[in-house]
mmCIF entry with sequence, helices, sheets and N, C-alpha, C, O atoms, coordinates in Angstrom:
data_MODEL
# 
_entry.id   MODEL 
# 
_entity.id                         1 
_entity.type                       polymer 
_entity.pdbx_number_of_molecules   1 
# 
_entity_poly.entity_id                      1 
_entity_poly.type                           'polypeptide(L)' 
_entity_poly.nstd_linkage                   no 
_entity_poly.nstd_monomer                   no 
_entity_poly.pdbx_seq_one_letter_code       
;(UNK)(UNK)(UNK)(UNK)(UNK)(UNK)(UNK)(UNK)(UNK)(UNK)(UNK)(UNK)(UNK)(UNK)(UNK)(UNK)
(UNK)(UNK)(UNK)(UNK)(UNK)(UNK)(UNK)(UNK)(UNK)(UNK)(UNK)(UNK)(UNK)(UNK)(UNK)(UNK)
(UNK)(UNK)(UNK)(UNK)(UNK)(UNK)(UNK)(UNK)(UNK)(UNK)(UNK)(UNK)(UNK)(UNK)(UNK)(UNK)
(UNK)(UNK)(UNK)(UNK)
;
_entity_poly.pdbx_seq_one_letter_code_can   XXXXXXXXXXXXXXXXXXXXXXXXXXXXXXXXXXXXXXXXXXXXXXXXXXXX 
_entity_poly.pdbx_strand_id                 A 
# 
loop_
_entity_poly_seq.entity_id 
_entity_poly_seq.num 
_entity_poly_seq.mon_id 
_entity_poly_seq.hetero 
1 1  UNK n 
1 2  UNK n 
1 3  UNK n 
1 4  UNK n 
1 5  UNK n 
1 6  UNK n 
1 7  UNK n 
1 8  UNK n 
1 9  UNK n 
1 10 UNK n 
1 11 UNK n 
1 12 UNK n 
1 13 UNK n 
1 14 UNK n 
1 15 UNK n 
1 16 UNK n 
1 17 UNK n 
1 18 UNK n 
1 19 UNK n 
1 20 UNK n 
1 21 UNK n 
1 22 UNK n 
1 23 UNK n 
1 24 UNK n 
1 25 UNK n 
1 26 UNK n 
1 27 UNK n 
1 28 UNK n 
1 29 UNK n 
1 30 UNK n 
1 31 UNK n 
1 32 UNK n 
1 33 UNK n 
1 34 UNK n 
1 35 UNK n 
1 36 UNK n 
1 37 UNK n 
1 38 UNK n 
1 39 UNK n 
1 40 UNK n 
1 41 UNK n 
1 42 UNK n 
1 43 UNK n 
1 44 UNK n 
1 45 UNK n 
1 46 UNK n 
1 47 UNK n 
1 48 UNK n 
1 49 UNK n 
1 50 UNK n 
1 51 UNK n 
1 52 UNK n 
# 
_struct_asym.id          A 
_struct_asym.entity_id   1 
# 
loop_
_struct_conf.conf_type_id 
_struct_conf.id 
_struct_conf.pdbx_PDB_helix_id 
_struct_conf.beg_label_comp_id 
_struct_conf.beg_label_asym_id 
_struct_conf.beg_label_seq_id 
_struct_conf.pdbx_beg_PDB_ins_code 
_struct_conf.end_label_comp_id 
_struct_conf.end_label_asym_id 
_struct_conf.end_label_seq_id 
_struct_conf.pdbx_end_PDB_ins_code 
_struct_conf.beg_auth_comp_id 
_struct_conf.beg_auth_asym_id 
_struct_conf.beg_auth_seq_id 
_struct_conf.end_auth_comp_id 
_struct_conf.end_auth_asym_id 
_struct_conf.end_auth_seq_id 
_struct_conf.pdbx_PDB_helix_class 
_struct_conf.details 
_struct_conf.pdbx_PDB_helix_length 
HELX_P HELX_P1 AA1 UNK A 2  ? UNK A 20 ? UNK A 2  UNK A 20 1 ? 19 
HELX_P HELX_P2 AA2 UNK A 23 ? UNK A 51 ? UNK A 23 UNK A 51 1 ? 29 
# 
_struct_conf_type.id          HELX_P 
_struct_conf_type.criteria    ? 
_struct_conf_type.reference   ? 
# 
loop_
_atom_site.group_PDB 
_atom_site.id 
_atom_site.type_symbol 
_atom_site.label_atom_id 
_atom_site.label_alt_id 
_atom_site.label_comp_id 
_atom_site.label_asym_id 
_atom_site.label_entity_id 
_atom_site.label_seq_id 
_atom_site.pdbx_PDB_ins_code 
_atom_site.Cartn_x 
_atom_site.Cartn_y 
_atom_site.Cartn_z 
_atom_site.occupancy 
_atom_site.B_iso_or_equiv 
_atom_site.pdbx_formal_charge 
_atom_site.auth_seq_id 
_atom_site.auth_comp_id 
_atom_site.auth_asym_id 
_atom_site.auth_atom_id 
_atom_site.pdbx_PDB_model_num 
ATOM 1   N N  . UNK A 1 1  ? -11.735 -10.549 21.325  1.00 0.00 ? 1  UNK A N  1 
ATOM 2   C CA . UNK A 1 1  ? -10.984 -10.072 20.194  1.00 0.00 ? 1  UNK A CA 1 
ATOM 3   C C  . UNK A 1 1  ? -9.650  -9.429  20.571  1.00 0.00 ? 1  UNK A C  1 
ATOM 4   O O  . UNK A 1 1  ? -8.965  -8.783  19.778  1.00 0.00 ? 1  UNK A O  1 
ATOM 5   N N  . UNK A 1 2  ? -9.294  -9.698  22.043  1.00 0.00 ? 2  UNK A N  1 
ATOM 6   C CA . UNK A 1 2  ? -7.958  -8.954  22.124  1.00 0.00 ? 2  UNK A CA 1 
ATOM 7   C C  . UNK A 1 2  ? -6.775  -9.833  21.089  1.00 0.00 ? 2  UNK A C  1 
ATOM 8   O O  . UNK A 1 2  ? -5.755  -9.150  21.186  1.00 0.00 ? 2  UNK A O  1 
ATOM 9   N N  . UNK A 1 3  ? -6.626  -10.422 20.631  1.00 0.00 ? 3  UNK A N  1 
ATOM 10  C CA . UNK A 1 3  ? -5.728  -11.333 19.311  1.00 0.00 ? 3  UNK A CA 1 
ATOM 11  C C  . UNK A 1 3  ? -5.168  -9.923  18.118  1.00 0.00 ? 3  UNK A C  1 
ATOM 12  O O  . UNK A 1 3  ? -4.115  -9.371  17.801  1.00 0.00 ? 3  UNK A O  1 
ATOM 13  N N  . UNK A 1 4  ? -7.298  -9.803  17.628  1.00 0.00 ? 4  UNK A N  1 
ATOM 14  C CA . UNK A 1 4  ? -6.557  -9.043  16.686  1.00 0.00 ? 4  UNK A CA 1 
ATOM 15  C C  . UNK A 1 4  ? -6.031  -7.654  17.135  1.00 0.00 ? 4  UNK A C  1 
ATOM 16  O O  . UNK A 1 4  ? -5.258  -7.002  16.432  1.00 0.00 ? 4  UNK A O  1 
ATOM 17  N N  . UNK A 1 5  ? -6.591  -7.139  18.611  1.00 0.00 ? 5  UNK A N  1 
ATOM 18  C CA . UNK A 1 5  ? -6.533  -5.970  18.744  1.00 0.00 ? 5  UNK A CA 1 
ATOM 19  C C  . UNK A 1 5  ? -4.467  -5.659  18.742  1.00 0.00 ? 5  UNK A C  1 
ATOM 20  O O  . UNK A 1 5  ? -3.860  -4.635  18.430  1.00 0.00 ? 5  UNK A O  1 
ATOM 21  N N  . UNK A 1 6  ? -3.887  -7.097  19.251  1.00 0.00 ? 6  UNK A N  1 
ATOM 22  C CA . UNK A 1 6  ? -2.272  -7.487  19.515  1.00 0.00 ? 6  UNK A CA 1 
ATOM 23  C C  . UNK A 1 6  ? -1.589  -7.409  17.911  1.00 0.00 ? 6  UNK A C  1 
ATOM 24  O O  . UNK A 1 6  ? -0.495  -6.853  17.810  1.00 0.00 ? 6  UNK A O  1 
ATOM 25  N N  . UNK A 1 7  ? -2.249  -7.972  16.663  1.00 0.00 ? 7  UNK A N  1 
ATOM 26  C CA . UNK A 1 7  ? -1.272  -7.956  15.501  1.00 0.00 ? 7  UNK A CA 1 
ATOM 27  C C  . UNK A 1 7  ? -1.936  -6.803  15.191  1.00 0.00 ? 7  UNK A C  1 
ATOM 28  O O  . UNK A 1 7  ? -1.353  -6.461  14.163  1.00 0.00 ? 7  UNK A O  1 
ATOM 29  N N  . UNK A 1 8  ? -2.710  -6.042  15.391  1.00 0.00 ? 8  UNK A N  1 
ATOM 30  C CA . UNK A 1 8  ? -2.597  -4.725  14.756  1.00 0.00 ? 8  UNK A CA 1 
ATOM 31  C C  . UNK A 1 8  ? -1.651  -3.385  15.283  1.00 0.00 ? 8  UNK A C  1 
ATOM 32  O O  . UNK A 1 8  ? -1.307  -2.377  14.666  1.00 0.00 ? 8  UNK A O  1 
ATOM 33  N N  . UNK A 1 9  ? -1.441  -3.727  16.392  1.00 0.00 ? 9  UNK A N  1 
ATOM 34  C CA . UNK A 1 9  ? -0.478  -2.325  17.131  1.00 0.00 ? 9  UNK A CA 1 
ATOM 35  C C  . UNK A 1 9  ? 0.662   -3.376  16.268  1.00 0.00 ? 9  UNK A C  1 
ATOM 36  O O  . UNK A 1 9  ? 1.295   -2.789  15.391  1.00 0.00 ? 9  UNK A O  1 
ATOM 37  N N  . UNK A 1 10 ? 1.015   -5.102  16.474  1.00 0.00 ? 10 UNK A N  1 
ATOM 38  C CA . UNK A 1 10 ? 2.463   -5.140  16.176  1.00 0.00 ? 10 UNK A CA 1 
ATOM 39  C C  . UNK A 1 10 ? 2.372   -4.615  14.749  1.00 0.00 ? 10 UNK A C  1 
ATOM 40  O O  . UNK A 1 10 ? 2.997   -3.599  14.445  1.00 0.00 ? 10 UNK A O  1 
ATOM 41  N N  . UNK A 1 11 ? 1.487   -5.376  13.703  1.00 0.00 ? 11 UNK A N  1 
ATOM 42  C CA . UNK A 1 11 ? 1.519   -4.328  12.212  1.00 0.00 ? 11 UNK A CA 1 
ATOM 43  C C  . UNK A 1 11 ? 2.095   -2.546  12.479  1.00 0.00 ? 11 UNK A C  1 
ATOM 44  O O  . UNK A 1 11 ? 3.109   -2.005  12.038  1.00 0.00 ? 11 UNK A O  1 
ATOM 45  N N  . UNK A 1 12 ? 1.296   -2.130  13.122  1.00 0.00 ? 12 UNK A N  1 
ATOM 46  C CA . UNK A 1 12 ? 1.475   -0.499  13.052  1.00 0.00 ? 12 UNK A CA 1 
ATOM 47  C C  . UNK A 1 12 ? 3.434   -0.346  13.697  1.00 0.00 ? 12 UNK A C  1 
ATOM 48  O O  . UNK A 1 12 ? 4.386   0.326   13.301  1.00 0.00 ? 12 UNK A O  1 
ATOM 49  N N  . UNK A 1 13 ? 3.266   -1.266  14.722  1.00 0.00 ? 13 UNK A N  1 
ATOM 50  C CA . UNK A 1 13 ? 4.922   -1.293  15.306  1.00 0.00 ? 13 UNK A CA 1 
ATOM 51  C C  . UNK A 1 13 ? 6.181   -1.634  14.145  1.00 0.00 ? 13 UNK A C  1 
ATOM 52  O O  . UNK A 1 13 ? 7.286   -1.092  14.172  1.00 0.00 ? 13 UNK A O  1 
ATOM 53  N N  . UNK A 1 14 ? 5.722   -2.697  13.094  1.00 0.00 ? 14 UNK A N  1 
ATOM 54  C CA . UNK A 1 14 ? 6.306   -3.273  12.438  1.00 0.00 ? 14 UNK A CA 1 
ATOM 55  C C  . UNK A 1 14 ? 6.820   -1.937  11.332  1.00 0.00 ? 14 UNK A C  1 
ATOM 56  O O  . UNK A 1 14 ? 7.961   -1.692  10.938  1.00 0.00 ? 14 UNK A O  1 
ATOM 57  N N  . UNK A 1 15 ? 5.519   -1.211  11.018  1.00 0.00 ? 15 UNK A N  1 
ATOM 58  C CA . UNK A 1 15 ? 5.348   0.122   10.066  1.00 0.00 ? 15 UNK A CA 1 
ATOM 59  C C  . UNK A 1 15 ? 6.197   0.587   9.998   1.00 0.00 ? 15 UNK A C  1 
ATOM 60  O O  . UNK A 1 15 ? 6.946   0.557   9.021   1.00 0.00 ? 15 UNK A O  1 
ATOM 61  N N  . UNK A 1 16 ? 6.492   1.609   11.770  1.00 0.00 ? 16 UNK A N  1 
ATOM 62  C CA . UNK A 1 16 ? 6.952   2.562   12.151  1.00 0.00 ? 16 UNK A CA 1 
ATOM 63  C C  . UNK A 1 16 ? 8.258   1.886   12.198  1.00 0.00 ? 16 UNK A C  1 
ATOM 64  O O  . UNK A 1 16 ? 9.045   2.520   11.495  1.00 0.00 ? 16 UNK A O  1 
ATOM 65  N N  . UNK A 1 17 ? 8.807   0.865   12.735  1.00 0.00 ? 17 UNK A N  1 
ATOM 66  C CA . UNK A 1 17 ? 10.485  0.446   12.373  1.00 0.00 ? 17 UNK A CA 1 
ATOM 67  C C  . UNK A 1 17 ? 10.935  0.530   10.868  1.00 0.00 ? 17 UNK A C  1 
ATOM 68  O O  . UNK A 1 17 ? 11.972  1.050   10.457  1.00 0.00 ? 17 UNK A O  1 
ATOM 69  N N  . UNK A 1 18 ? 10.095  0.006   10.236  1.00 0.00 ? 18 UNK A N  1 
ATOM 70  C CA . UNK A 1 18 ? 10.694  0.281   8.903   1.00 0.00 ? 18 UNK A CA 1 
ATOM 71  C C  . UNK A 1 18 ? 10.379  1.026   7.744   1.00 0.00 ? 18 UNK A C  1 
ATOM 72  O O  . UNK A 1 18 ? 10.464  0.719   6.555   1.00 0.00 ? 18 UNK A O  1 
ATOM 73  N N  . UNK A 1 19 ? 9.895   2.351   8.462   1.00 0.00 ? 19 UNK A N  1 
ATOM 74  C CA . UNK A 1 19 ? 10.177  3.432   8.214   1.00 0.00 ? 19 UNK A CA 1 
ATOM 75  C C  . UNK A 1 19 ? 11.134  4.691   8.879   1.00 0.00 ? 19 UNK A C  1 
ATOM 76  O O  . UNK A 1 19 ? 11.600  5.718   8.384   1.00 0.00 ? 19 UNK A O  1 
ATOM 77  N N  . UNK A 1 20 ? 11.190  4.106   10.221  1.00 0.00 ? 20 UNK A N  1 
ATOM 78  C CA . UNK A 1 20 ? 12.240  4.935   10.850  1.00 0.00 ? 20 UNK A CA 1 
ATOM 79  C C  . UNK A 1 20 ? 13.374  3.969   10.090  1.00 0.00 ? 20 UNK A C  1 
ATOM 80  O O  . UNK A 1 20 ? 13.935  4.536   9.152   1.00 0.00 ? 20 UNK A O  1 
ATOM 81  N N  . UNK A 1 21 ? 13.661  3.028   10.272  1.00 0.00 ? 21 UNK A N  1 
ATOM 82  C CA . UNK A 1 21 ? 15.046  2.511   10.145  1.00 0.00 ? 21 UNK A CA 1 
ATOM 83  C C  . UNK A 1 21 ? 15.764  2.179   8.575   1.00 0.00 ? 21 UNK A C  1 
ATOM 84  O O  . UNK A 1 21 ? 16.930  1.964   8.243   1.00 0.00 ? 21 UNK A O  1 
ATOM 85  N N  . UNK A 1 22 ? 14.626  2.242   7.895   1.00 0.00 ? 22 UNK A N  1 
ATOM 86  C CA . UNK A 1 22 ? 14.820  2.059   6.085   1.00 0.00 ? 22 UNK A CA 1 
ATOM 87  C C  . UNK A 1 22 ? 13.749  3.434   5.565   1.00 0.00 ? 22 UNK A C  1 
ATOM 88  O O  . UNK A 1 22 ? 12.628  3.208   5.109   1.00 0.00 ? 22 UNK A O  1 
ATOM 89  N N  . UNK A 1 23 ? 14.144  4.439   5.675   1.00 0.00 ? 23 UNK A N  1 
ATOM 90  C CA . UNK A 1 23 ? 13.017  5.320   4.772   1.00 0.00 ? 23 UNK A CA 1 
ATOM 91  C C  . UNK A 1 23 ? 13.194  5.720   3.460   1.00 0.00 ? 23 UNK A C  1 
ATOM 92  O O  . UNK A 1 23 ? 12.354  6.383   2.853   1.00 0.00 ? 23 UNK A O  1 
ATOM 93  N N  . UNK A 1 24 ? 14.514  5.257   2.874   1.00 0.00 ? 24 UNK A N  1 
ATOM 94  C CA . UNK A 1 24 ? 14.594  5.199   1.468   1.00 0.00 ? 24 UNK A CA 1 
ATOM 95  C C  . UNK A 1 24 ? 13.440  3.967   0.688   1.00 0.00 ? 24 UNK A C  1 
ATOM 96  O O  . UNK A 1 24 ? 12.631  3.988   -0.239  1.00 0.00 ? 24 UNK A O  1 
ATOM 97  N N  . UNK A 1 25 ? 13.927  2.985   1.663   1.00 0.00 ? 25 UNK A N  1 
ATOM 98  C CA . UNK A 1 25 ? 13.291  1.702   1.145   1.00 0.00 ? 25 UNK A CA 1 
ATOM 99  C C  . UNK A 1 25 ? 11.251  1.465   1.553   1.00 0.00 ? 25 UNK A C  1 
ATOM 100 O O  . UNK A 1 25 ? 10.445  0.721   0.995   1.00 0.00 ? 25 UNK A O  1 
ATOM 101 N N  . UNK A 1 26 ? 11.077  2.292   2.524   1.00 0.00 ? 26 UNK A N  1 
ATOM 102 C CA . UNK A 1 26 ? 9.440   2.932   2.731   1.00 0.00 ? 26 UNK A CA 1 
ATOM 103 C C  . UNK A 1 26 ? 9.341   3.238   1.219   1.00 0.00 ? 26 UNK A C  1 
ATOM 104 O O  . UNK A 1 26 ? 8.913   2.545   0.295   1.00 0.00 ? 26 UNK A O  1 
ATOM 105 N N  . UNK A 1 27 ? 9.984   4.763   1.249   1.00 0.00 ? 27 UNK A N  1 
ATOM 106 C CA . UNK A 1 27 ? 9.322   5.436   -0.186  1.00 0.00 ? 27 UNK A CA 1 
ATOM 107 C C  . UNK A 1 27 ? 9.283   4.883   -1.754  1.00 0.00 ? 27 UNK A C  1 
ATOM 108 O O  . UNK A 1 27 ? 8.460   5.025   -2.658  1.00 0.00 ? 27 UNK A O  1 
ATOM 109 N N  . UNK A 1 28 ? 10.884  4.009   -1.631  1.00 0.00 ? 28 UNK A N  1 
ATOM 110 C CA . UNK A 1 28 ? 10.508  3.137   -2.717  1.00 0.00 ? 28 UNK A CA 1 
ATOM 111 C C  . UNK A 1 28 ? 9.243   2.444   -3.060  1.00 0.00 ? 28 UNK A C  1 
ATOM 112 O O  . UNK A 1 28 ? 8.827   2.321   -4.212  1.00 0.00 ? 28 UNK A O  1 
ATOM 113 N N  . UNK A 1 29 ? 8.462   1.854   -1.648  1.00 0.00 ? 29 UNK A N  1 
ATOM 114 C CA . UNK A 1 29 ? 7.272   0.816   -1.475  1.00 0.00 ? 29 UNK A CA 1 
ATOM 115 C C  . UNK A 1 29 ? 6.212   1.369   -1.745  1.00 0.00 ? 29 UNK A C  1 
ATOM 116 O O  . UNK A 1 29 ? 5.236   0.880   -2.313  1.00 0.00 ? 29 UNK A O  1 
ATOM 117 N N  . UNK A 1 30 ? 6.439   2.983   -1.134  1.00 0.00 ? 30 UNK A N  1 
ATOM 118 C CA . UNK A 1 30 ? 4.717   3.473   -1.476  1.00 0.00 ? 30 UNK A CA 1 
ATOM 119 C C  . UNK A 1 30 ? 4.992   4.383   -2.683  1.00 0.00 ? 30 UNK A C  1 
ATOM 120 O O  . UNK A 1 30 ? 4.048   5.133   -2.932  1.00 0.00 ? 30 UNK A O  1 
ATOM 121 N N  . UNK A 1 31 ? 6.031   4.495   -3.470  1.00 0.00 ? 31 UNK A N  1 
ATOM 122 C CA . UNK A 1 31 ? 6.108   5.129   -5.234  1.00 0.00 ? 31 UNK A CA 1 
ATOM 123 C C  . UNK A 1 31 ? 5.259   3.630   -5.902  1.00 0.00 ? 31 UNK A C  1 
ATOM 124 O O  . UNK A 1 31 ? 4.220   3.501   -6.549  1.00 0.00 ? 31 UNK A O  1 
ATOM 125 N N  . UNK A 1 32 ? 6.246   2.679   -5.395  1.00 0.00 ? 32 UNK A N  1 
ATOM 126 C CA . UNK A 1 32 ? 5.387   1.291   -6.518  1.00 0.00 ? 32 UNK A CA 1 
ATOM 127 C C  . UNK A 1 32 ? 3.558   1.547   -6.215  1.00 0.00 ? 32 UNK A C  1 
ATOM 128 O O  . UNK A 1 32 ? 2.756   1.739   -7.129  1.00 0.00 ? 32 UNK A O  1 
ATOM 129 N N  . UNK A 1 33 ? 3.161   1.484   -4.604  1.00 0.00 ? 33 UNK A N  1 
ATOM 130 C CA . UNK A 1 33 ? 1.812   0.898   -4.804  1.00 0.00 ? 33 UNK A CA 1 
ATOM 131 C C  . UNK A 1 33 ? 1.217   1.874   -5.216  1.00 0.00 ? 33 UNK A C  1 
ATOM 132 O O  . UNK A 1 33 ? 0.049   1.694   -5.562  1.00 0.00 ? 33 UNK A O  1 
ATOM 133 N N  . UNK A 1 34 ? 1.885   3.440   -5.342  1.00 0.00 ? 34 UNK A N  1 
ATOM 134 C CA . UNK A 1 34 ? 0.932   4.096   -5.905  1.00 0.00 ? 34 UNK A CA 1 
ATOM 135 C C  . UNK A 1 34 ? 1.232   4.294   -7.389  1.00 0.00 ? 34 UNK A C  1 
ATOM 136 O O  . UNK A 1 34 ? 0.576   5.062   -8.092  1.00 0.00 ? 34 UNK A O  1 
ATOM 137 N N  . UNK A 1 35 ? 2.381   3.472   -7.880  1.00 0.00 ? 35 UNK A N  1 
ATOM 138 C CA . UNK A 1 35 ? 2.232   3.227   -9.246  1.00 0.00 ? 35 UNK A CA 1 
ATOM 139 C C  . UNK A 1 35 ? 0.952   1.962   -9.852  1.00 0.00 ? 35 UNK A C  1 
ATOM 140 O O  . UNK A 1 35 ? 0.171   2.060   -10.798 1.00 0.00 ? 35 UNK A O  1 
ATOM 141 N N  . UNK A 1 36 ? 1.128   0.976   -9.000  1.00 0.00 ? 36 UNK A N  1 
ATOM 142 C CA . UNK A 1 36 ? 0.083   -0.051  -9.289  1.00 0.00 ? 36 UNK A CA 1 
ATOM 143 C C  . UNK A 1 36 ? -1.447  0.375   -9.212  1.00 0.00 ? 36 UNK A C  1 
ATOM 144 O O  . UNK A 1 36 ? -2.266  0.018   -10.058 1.00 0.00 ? 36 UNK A O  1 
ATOM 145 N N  . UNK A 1 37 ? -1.754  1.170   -8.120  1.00 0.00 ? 37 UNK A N  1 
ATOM 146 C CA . UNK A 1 37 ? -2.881  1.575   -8.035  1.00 0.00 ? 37 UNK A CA 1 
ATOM 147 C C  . UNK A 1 37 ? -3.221  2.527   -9.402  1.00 0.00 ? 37 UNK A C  1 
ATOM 148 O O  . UNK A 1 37 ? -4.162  2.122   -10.084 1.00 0.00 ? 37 UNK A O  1 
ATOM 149 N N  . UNK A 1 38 ? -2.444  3.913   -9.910  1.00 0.00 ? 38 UNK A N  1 
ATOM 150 C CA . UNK A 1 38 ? -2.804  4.318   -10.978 1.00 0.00 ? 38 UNK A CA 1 
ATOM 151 C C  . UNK A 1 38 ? -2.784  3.382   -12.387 1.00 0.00 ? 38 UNK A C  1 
ATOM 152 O O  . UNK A 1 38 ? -3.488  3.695   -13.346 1.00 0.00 ? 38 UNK A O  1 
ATOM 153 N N  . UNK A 1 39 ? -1.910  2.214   -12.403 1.00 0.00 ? 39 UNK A N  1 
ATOM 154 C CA . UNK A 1 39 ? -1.952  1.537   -13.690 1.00 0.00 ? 39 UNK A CA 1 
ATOM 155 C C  . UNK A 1 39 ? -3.134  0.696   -13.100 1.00 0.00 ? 39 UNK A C  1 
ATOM 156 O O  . UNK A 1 39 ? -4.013  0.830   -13.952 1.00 0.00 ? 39 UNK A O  1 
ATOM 157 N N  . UNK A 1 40 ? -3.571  -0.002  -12.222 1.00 0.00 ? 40 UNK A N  1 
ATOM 158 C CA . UNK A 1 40 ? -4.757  -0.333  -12.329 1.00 0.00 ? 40 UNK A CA 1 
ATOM 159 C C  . UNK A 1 40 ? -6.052  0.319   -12.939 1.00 0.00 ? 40 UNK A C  1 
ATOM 160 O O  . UNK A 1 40 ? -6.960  -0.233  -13.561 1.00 0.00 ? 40 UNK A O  1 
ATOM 161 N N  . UNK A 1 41 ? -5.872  1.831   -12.547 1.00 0.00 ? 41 UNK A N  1 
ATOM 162 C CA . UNK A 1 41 ? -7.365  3.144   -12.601 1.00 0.00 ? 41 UNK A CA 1 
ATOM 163 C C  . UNK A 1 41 ? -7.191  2.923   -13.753 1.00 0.00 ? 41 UNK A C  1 
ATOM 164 O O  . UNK A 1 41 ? -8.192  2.520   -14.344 1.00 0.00 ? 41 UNK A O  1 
ATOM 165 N N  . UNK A 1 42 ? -6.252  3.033   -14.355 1.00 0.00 ? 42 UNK A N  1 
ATOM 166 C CA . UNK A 1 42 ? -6.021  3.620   -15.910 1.00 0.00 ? 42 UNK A CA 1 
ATOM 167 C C  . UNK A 1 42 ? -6.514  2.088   -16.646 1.00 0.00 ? 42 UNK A C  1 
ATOM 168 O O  . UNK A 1 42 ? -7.202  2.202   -17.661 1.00 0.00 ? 42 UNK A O  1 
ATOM 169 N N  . UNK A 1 43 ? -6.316  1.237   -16.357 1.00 0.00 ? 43 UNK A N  1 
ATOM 170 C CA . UNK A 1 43 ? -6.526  -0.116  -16.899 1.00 0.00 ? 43 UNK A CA 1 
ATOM 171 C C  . UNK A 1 43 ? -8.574  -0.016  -16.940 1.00 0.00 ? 43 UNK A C  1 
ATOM 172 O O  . UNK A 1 43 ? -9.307  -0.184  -17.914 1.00 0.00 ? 43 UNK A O  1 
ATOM 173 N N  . UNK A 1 44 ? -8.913  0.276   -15.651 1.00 0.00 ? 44 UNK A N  1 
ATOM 174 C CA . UNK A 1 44 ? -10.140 -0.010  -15.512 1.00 0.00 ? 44 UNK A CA 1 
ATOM 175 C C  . UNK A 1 44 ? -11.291 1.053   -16.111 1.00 0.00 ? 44 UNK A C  1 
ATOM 176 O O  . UNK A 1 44 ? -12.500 0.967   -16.325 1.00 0.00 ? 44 UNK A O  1 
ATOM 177 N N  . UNK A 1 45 ? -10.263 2.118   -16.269 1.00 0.00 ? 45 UNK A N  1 
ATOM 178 C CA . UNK A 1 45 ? -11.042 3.266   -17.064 1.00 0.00 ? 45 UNK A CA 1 
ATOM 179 C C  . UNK A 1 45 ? -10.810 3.451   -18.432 1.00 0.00 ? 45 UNK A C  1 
ATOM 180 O O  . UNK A 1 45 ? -11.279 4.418   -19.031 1.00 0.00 ? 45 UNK A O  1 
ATOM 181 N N  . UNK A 1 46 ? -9.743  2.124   -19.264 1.00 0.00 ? 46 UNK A N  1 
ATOM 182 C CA . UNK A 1 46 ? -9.666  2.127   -21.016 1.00 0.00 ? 46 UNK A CA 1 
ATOM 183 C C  . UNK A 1 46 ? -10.899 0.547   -20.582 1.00 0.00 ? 46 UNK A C  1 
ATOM 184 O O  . UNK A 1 46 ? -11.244 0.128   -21.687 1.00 0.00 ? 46 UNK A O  1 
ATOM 185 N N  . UNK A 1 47 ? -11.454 -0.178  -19.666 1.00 0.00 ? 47 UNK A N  1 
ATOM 186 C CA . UNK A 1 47 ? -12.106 -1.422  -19.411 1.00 0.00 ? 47 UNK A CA 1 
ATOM 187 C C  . UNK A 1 47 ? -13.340 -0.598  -19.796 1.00 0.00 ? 47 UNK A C  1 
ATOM 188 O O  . UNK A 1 47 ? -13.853 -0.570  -20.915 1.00 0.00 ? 47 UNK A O  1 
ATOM 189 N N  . UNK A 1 48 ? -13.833 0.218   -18.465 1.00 0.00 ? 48 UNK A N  1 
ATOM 190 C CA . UNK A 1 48 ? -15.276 0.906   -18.924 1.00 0.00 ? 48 UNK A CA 1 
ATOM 191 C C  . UNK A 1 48 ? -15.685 1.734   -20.121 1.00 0.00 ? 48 UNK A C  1 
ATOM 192 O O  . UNK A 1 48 ? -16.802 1.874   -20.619 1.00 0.00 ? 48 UNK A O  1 
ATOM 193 N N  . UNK A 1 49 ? -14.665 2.185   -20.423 1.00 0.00 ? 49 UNK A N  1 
ATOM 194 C CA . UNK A 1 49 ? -14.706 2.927   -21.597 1.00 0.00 ? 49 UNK A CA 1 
ATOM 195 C C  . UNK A 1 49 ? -14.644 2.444   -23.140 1.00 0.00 ? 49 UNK A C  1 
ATOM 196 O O  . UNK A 1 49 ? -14.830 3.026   -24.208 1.00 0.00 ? 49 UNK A O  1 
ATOM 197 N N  . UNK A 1 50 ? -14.361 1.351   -22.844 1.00 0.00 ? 50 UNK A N  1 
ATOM 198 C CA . UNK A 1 50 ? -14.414 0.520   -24.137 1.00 0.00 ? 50 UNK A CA 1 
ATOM 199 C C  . UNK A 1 50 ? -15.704 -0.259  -24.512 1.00 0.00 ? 50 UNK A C  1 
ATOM 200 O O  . UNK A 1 50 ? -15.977 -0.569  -25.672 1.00 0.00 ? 50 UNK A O  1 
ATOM 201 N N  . UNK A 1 51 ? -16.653 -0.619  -23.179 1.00 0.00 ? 51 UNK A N  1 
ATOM 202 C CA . UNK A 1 51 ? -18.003 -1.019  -23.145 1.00 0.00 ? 51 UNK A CA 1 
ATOM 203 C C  . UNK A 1 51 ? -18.875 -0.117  -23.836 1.00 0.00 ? 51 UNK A C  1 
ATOM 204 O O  . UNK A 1 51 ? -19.802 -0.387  -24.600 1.00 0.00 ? 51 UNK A O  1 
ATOM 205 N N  . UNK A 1 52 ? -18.348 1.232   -23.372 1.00 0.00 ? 52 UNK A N  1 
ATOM 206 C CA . UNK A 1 52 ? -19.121 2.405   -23.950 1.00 0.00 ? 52 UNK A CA 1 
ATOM 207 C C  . UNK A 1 52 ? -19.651 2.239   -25.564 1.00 0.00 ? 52 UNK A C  1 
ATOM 208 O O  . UNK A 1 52 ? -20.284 3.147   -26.102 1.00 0.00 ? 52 UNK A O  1 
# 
C-alpha cells in the first residue's frame, strides 16, 4: 500500500500550498462547504420532520 500512503502526503502537500499561497481563496472554499453542509442539515431535518 505504499501508492496510497504517496497521494495522501501529496493531497496533504497539495493542501498546505494552497493555503499558504491562496488563503483568501482556502477560506472562500471552506465558507461554501460549510455552507453546503448546513443547507444540506437543514434540508434533511425539514425531510425527517415532515415524515413526522
Amino acid at each position: 500500500m505504499p501508492a496510497k500512503k504517496y497521494i495522501t502526503w501529496v493531497a496533504v502537500a497539495f493542501v498546505a500550498f494552497y493555503v499558504i499561497s491562496q488563503p483568501d481563496g482556502a477560506a472562500r472554499s471552506v465558507e461554501s462547504a460549510a455552507t453546503g453542509l448546513a443547507s444540506a442539515a437543514d434540508s434533511l431535518a425539514t425531510f425527517v420532520n415532515g415524515i413526522a
